[in-house]
C-alpha positions as CSV (number, residue, x, y, z in Angstrom):
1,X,127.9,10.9,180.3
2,X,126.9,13.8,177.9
3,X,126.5,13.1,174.2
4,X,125.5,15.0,171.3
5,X,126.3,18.5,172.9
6,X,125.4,21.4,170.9
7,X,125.4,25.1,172.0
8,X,124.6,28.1,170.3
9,X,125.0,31.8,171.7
10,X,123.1,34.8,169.5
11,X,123.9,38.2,170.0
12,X,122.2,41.0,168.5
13,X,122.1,44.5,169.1
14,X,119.8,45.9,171.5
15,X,118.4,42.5,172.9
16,X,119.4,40.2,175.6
17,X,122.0,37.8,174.3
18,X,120.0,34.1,173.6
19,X,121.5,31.1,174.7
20,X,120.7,27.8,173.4
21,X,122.4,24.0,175.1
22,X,121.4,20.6,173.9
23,X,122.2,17.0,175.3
24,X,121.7,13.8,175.6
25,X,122.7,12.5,178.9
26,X,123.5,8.9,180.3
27,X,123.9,6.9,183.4
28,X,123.3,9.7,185.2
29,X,121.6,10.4,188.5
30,X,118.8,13.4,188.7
31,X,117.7,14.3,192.2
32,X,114.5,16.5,191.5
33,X,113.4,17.0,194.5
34,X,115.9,18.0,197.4
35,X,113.8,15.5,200.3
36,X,112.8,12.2,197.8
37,X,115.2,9.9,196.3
38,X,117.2,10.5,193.3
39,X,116.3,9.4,189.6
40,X,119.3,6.5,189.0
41,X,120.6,4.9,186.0
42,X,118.6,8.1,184.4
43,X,118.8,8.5,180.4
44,X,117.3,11.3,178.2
45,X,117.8,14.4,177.0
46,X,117.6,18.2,177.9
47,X,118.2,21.2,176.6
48,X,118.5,24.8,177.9
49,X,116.4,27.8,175.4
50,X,117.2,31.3,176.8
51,X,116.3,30.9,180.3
52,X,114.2,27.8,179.9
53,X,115.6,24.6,181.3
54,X,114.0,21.3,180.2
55,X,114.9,17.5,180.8
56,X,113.3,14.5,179.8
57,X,114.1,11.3,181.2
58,X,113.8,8.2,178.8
59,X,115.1,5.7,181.2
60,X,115.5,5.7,184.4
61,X,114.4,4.3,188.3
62,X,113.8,5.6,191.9
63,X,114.1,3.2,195.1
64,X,111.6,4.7,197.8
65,X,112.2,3.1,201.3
66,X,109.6,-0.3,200.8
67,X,108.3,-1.9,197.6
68,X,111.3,-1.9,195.0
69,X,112.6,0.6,192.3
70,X,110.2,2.7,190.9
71,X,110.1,3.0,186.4
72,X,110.0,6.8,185.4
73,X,110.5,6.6,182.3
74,X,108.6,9.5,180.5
75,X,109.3,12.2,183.6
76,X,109.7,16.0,182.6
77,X,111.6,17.9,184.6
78,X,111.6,21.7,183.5
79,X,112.5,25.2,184.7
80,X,110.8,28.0,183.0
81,X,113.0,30.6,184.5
82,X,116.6,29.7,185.7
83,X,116.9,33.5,186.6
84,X,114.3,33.7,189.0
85,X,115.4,33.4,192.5
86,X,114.6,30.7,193.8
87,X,113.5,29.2,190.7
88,X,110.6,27.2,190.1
89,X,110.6,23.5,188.8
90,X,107.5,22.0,187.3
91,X,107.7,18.5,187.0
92,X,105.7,15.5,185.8
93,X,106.5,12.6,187.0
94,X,105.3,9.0,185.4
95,X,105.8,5.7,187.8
96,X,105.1,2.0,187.2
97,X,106.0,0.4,190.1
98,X,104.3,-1.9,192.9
99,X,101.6,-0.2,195.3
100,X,103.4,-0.7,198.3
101,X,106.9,1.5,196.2
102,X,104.6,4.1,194.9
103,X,102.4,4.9,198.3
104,X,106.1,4.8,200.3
105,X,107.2,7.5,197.2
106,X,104.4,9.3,197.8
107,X,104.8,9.3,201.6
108,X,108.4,10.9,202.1
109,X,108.7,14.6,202.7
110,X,106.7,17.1,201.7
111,X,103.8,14.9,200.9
112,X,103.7,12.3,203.4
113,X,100.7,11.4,202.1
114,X,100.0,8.4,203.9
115,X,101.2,9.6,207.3
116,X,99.0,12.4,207.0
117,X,96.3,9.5,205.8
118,X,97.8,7.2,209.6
119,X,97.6,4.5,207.0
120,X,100.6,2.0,206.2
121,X,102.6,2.6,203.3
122,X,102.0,-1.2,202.9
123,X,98.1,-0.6,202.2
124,X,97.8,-3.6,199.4
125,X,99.4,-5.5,197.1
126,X,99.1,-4.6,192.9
127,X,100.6,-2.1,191.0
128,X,100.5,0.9,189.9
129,X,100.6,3.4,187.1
130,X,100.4,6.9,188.1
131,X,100.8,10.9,186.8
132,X,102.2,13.2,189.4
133,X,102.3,17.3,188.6
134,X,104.4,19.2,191.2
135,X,105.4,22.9,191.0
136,X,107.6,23.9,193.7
137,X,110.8,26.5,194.5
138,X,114.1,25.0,194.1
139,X,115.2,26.0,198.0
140,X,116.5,24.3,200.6
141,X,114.0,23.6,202.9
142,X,110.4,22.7,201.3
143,X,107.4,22.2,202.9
144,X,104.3,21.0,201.9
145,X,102.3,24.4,201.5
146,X,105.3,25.4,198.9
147,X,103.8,22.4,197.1
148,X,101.4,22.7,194.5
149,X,100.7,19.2,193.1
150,X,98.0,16.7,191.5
151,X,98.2,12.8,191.3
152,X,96.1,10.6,188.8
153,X,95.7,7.3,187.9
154,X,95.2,3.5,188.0
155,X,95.9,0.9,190.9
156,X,95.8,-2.8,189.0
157,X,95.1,-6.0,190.5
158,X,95.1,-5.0,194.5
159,X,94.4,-6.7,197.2
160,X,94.2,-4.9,200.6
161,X,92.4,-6.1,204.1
162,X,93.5,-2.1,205.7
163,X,90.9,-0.7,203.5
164,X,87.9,-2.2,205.5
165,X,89.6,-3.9,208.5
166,X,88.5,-7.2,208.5
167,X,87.9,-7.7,205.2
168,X,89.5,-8.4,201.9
169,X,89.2,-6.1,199.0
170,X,90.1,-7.2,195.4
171,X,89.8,-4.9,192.6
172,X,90.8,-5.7,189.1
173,X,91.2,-1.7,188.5
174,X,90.9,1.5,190.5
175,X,91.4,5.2,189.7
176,X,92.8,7.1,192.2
177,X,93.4,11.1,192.8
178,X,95.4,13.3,195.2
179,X,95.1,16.7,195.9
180,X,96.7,18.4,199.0
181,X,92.9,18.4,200.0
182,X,92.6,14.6,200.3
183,X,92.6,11.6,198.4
184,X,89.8,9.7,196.9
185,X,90.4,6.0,195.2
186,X,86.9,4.4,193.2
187,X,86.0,1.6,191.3
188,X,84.3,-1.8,191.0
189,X,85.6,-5.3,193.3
190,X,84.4,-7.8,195.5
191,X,84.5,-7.3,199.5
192,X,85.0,-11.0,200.5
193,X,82.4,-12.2,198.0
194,X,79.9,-9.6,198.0
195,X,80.8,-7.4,194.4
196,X,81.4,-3.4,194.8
197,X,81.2,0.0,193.0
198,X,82.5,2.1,195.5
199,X,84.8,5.8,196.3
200,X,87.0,5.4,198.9
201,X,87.7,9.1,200.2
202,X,89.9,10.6,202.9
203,X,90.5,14.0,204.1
204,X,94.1,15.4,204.9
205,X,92.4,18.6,207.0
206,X,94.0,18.0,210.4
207,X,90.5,18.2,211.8
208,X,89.7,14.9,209.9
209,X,93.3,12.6,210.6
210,X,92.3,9.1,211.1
211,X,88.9,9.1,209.3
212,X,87.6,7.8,206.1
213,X,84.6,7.5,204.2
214,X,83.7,4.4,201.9
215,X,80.3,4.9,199.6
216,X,78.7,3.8,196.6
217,X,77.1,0.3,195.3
218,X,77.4,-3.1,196.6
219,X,75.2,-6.8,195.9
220,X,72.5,-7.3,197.9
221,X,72.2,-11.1,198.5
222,X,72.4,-14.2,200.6
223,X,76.2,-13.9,200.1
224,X,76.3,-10.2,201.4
225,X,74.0,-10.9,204.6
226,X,76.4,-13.2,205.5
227,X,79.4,-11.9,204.5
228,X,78.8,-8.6,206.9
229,X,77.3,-10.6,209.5
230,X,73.2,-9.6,209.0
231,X,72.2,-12.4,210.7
232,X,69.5,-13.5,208.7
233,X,68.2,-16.5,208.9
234,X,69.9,-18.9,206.2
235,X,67.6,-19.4,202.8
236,X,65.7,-16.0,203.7
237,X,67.5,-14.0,200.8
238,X,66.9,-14.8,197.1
239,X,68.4,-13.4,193.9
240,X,69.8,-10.4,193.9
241,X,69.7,-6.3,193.9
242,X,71.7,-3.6,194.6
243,X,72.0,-1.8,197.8
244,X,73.1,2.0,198.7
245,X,75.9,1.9,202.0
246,X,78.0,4.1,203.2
247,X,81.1,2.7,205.7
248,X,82.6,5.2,208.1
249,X,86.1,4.3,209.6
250,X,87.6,6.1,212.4
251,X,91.3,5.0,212.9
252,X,91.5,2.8,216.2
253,X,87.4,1.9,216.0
254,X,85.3,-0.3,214.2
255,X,83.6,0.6,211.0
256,X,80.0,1.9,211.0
257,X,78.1,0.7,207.8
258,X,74.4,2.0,206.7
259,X,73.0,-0.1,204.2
260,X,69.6,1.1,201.6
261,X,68.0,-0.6,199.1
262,X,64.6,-1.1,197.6
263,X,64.7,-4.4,197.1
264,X,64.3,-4.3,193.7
265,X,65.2,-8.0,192.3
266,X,65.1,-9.9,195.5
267,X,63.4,-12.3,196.5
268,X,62.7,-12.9,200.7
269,X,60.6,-15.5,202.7
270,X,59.8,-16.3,206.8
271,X,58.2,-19.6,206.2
272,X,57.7,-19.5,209.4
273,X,54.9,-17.0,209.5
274,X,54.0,-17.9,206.0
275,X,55.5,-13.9,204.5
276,X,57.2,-14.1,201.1
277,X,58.4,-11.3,199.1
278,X,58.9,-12.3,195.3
279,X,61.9,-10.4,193.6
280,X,59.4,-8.8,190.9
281,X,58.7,-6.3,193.6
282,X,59.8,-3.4,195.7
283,X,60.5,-2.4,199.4
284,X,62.4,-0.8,201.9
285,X,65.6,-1.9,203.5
286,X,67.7,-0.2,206.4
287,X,70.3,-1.1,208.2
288,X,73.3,0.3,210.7
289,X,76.2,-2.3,211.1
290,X,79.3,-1.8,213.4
291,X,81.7,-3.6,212.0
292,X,83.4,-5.2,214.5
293,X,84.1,-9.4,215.6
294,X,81.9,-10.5,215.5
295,X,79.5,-7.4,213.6
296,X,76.7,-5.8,215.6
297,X,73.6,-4.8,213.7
298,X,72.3,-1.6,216.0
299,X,69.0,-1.2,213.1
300,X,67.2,-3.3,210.9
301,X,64.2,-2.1,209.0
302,X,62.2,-4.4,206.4
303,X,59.1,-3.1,204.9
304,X,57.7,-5.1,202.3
305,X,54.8,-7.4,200.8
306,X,52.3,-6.1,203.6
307,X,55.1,-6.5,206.6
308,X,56.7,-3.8,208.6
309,X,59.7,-5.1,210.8
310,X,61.9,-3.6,212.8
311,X,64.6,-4.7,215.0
312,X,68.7,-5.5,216.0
């Protein structure tokens, strides 16, 4: 349902006539990209300047395969040259939707981003809010190297055990980016109990399919010994620091976790051979976890308050 149509035509001599069309449009369904579902119930205007095309949507919703209808409100679609052949659309889309609607969005042809990723379009529960910039020819078929195309933004309240299989990650807030060189999603959480500042990063070079790289910050207590399985004798670990660890999963294998930290604000004791490290001072902490059920620790290096220790 059009509304508000104007149109304008201006002819003078010696230049190119102009051509100017202007609408509001209603109830209308937009498919924007030929392979991912169309925009429905879609409100807005657009308006066509010489050979510029430009529509914006005000209202309007997508339903991807899983998760629900996806809010676009705010998405530009826009054609700087309708003469060129094939023409080339640049659009920016804006979603609010659920995780698991966005990521199954995001994973229909070309991106696939998730296939590529062999990770579940159902990767947590939250939401999100995210900014996708796409340029791409208006042909038929469309792969994913026609593509160029940027995603930003923020994941809210999620909750996700594919992450780090066998554990549960809850983050109040994460920023997340996609490039067609990989994906990267960071911010602060708890895994299980232990709290987190990590960057979740993944490659989409066919060399690197099924791997993935956590790294960053975590707590470095009682609570994380015996959350990732250290096997430390209960009431060795006092207060608390921060440790360095990187996690390296391999679809299919269990996760390989290297832990640092200088032990800077905790506290340790072996009563039993009378050794006690206050939490005013420093050390040296190593280890190498596989993360499976139960975890194997391969290395474990504690040197500290006059005691070098080494074991598994």
């Amino acid at each position: 349902s059009l509304t508000d149509v104007k149109a304008a035509l201006r002819l003078e001599q010696g230049n190119e006539p102009r051509l100017h069309l202007g609408y509001s449009f209603d109830d209308a369904d937009v498919r924007f990209v030929a392979t991912l579902p169309p925009i429905e119930q879609g409100s807005g205007y657009a308006s066509i300047e010489g050979q510029t095309l430009t529509m914006v949507i005000s209202k309007g919703t997508v339903t991807p395969p899983e998760g629900g209808k996806i809010d676009v409100a705010g998405s530009v679609f826009a054609i700087p040259d309708v003469t060129s052949k094939p023409a080339i659309a640049e659009i920016s889309l804006r979603t609010k939707s659920s995780l698991t609607a966005t990521l199954s969005l995001l994973d229909q042809p070309p991106f696939q981003f998730l296939t590529k990723a062999d990770q579940p379009v159902t990767l947590g529960d939250g939401n999100a809010v995210l900014h996708t910039r796409m340029r791409l020819p208006l042909q038929k078929k469309i792969l994913i190297g026609d593509v160029d195309y940027e995603v930003s933004g923020i994941l809210s309240d999620v909750t996700s055990t594919s992450l780090m299989p066998g554990r549960t990650l809850t983050t109040p807030r994460l920023v997340v980016a996609v490039t067609p060189e990989g994906r990267t999603i960071g911010g602060k959480g708890r895994v299980g109990v232990v709290p987190f500042n990590v960057s979740y990063s993944q490659s989409f070079a066919p060399e690197k399919k099924g791997q993935a790289r956590i790294s960053g910050t975590v707590a470095l207590s009682q609570r994380t010994a015996e959350e990732f399985g250290l096997g430390l004798p209960a009431g060795m670990v006092s207060g608390e620091g921060q440790g360095r660890i990187e996690i390296r999963l391999t679809r299919g294998q269990a996760g390989k976790l290297a832990l640092k930290s200088d032990l800077q604000g905790i506290g340790l004791t072996i009563p039993e051979v009378g050794w006690t490290k206050s939490s005013g001072t420093k050390g040296k902490l190593t280890a190498d976890v596989t993360l499976g059920k139960p975890p194997k620790v391969d290395s474990l290096v504690i040197a500290a308050a006059g005691m070098d220790a080494k074991g598994s």
